[in-house]
N, C-alpha and C positions, 0 to 999 in steps of 0.2 A: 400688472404684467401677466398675458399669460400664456401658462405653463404646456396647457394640451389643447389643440380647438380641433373639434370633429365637426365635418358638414358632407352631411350626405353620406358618412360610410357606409359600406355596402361590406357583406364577405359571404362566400357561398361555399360550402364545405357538401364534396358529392353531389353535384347538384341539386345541393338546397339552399336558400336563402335562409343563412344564420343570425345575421345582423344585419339589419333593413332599415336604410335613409335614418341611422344614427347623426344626431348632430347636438354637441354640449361642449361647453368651454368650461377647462378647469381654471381657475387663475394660481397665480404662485401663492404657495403655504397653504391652499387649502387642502381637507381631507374629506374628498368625495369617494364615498360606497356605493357602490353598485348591487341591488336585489333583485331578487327573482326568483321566479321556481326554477329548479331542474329545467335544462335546454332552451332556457332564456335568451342565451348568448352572452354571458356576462364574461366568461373564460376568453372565447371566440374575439368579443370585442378587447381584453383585452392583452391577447396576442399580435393581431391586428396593429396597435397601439405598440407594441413595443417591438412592429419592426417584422412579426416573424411569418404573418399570413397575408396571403398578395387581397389587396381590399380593391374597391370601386370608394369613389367621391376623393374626400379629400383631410388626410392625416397630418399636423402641425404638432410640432415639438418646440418651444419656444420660436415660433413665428417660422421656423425650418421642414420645409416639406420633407416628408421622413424616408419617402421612395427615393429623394435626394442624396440621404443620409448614408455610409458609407455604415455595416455593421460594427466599427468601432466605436464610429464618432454615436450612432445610438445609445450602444455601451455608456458613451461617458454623459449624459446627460438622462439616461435611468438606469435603475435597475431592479431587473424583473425577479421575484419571487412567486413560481410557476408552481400548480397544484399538483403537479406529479413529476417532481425535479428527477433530471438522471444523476445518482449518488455512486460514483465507479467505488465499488466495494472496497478494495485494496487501502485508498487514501486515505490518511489519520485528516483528524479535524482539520488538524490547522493547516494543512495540506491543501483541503479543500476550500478553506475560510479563503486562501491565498489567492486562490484562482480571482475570486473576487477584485483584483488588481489588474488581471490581463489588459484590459484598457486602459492601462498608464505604464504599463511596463515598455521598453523601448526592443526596436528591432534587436538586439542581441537578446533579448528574454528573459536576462537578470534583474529580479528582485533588489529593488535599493531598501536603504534603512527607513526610509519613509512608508513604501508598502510593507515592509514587516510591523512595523507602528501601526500602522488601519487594521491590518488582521490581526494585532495583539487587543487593540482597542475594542473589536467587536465582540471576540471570543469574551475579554471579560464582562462587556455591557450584557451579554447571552449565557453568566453563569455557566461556558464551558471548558474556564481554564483548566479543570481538573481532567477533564475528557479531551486534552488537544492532538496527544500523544495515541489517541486509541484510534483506530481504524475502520470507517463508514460502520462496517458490516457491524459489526459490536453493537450497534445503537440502538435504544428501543428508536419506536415512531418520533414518540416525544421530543428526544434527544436529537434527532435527524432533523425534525423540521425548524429546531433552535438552530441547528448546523447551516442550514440554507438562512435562515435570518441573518446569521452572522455573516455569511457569502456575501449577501446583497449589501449589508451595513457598509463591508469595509469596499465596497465600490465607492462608496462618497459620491455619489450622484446628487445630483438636485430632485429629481422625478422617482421614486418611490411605486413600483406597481405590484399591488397585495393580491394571489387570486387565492382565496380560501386559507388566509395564511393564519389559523387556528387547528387546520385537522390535526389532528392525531394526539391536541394539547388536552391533559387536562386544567378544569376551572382556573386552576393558579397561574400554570403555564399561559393560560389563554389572556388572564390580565395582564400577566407580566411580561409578553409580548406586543400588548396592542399598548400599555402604560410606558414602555420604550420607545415606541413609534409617537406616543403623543409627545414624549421627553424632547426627541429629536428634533420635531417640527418645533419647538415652546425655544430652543437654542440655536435655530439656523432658518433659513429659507424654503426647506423641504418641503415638498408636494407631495402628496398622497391618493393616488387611485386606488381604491381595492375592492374586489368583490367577495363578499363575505353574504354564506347559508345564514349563520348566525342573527338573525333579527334583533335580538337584545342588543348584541353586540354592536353593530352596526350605528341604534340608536344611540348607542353609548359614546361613540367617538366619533362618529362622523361630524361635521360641519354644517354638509347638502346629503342628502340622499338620491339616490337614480336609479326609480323603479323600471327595470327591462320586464316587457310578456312578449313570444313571442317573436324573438328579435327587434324587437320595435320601442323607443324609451317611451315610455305609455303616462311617466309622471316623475318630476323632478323639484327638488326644490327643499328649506328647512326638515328636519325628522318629521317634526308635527306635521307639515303640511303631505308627507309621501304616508308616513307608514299611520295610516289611519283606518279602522276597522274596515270600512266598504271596500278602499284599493286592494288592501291586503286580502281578507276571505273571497273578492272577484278575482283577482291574478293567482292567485296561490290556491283556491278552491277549497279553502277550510274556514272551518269557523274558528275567528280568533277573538281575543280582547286585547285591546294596549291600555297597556298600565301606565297611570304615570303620576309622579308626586306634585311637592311645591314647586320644583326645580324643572318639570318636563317630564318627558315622555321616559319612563325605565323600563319597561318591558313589553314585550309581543310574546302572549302565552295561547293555545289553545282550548276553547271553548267546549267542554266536551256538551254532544245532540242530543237534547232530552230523550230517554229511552222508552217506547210506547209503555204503555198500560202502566 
């Protein structure tokens, strides 16, 4: 079945073409990454994708044209984990964890026991029961971007959209958030878009890889077959090496340029 089908997307930010005649189908449960350098479009496509920039071609949410889609009904069939979320400072965690509900909460507004269960469930799967009670502002980075993780968890969506959902982590934070995301797919249905800097990373969990330059997806398909020394140092413009054991490909490090004399 699948999940997201793009053909032809198109999106032009200030008159410029950001993302240009994109076209890829995710199917359900998979965990496809999005790379690129800087102003790729990897962000651009996908906001686009979840609803929130007017595109050209043609955007599919489980077989449902998403221009069709009412911003609830999007809501409930993903949920977006955006790289520079608005955090209203005032709100303690679980405050905010909650909002994560608005698309099942009913026209009077109240919270049932079932959405407090989703936002009880996320904050502890995110290690922030201790921190539920404290207030946005208090947060390192860290802490903030486990706060949006848990936002999006307790949506219980099917569709999953990651854009750079590692800033501000360190090393531990960074496993123990993408080793959550693999947890959740390995127990349900869940789909995974995400665009992730992170190269290693990438290799590490993704399924497919989808290299954007450009606006343009310029190469798709298995880690081994995208992130290979020529695509990556041509799109990216550095010299790199990929490392990789018995098991695959584990790393994309760079290669430092011999220094004359």
């Amino acid at each position: 079945m699948t999940a997201i089908s793009l053909r032809d997307a198109c999106v032009s930010l200030g008159g410029r073409r950001v993302v240009d005649r994109a076209t890829l189908v995710v199917e359900a449960g998979e965990w496809v990454t999005l790379i690129g350098p800087n102003g790729a479009g990897k962000s651009t496509l996908l906001r686009a994708i979840a609803g929130l920039l007017p595109f050209g071609g043609s955007i599919e949410l489980d077989g449902a044209p998403v221009r069709r889609l009412k911003r609830r009904e999007v809501a409930r069939r993903l949920a977006f984990v955006p790289q520079s979320p608005l955090l209203p400072p005032d709100l303690t965690v679980r405050e905010y964890v909650l909002l994560g509900r608005t698309p099942h909460i009913g026209q009077l507004g109240a919270e049932s026991a079932r959405d407090a269960a989703a936002a009880a469930r996320a904050l502890g799967r995110l290690e922030l029961d201790a921190l539920a009670a404290r207030p946005l502002r208090t947060l390192s980075g860290g802490e903030r971007q486990r706060a949006v993780l848990a936002r999006a968890l307790a949506q219980e969506a099917p569709l999953l959209l990651l854009d750079e959902p590692t800033t501000a982590l360190d090393v531990g934070r960074q496993q123990q958030a993408l080793e959550l995301v693999a947890e959740l797919r390995a127990g349900s249905a869940l789909t995974v878009l995400s665009a992730m800097h992170e190269l290693t990373l990438a290799l590490q969990y993704a399924d497919r890889i989808v290299l954007l330059s450009e606006g343009r997806i310029v190469a798709a398909g298995a880690p081994e077959e995208v992130a290979t020394e020529e695509l990556i140092s041509t799109h990216y413009r550095a010299d790199v090496r990929v490392l990789a054991d018995g098991e695959g490909l584990v790393a994309v490090v760079p290669a430092r340029r011999a220094r004359p004399g």
